[in-house]
C-alpha positions as CSV (number, residue, x, y, z in Angstrom):
1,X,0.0,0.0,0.0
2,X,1.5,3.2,-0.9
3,X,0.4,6.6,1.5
4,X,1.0,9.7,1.4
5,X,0.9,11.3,5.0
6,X,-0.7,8.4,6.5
7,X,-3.8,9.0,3.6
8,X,-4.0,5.9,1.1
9,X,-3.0,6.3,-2.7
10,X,-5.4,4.7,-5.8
11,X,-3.0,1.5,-6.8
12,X,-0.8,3.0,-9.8
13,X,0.0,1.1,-12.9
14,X,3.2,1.8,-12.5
15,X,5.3,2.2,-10.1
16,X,9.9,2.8,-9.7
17,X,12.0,3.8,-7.5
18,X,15.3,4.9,-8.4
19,X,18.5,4.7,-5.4
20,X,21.2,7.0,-5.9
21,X,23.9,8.8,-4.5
22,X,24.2,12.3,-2.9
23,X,27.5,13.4,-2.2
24,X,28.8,16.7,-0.5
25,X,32.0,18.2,-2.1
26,X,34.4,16.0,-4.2
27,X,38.5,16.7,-4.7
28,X,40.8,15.2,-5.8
29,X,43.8,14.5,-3.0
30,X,47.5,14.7,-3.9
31,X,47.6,10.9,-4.7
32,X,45.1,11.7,-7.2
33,X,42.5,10.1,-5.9
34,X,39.0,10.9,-5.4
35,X,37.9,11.8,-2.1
36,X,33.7,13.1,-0.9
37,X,33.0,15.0,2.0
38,X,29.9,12.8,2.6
39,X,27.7,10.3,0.9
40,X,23.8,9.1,1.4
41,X,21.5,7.2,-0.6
42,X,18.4,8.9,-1.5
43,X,15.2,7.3,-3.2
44,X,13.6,8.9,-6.2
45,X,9.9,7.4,-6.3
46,X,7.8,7.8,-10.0
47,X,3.9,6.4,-10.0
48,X,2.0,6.5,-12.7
49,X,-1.9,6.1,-13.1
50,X,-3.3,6.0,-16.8
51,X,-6.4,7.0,-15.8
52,X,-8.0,9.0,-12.5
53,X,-10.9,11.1,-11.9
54,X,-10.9,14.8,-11.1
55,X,-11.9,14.6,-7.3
56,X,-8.9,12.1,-7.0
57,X,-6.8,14.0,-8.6
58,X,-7.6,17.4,-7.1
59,X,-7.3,15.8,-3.7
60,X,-4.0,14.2,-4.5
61,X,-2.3,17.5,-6.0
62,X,-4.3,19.8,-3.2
63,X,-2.6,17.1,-0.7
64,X,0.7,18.0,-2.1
65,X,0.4,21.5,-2.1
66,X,-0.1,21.4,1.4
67,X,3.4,21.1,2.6
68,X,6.7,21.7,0.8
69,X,7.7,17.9,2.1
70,X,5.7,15.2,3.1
71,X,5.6,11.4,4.3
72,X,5.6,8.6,1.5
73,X,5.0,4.8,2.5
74,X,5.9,2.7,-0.5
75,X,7.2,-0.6,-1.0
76,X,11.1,-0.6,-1.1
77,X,13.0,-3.5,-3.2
78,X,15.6,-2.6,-1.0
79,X,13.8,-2.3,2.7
80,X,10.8,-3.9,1.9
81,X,8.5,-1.0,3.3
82,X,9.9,2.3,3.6
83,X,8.6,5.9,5.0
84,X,10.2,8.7,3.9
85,X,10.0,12.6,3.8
86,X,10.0,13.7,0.0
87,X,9.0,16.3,-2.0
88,X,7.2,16.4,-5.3
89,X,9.9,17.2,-8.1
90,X,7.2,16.4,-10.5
91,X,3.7,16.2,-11.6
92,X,1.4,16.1,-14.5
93,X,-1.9,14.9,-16.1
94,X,-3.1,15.4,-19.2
95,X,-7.1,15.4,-20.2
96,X,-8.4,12.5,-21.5
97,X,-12.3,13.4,-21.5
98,X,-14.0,16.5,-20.8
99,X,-17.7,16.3,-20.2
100,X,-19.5,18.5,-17.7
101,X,-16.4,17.7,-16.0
102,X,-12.7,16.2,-17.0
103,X,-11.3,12.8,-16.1
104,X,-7.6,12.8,-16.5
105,X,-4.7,10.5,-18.1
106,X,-1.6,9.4,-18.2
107,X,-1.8,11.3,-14.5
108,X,2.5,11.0,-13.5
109,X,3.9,12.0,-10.2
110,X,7.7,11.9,-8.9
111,X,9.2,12.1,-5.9
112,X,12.2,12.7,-4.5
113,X,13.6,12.3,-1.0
114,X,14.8,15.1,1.2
């Protein structure tokens, strides 16, 4: 189950989570070798939902507007389930039918941990 300050998220049709690294400043040292001042792994999330209605979607993107970061329980291929605190890096939706009001496709959303 995937949540989004402790409120559950429609099941996406897709779903990735990209681990990479962060690092602080990197020098070289006299031997010529490489040498960070700091490293952590951070978690880049990506769902995808080809189709949701409005009132979902409005109440996913007002949910996101509320705070600059928020709480994201996913399932982790590393950690099995994992919160973290992310923010939203990106997010779209394009119209897919508009009649006395629009449902929405290819809805993308990705986040990226603080």
């Amino acid at each position: 189950m995937i949540t989004i300050d402790h409120i559950s998220l429609p099941a996406p049709a897709t779903f990735s989570v990209d681990i990479f690294s962060r690092t602080g400043s990197e020098k070289i040292n006299t031997l010529g070798q490489t040498v960070f001042d700091g490293r952590r792994e951070k978690r880049r999330v990506e769902m995808h939902w080809p189709r949701m209605e409005s009132e979902a979607l409005a109440a996913l993107f007002s949910l996101l507007d509320q705070n600059a970061f928020v709480s994201l329980t996913y399932p982790d291929p590393v950690a099995g389930e994992k919160t973290i605190r992310c923010y939203v890096s990106s997010r779209s939706a394009r119209v897919w039918r508009y009649q006395a009001g629009a449902a929405w496709a290819d809805v993308r959303l990705k986040m990226e941990e603080q």
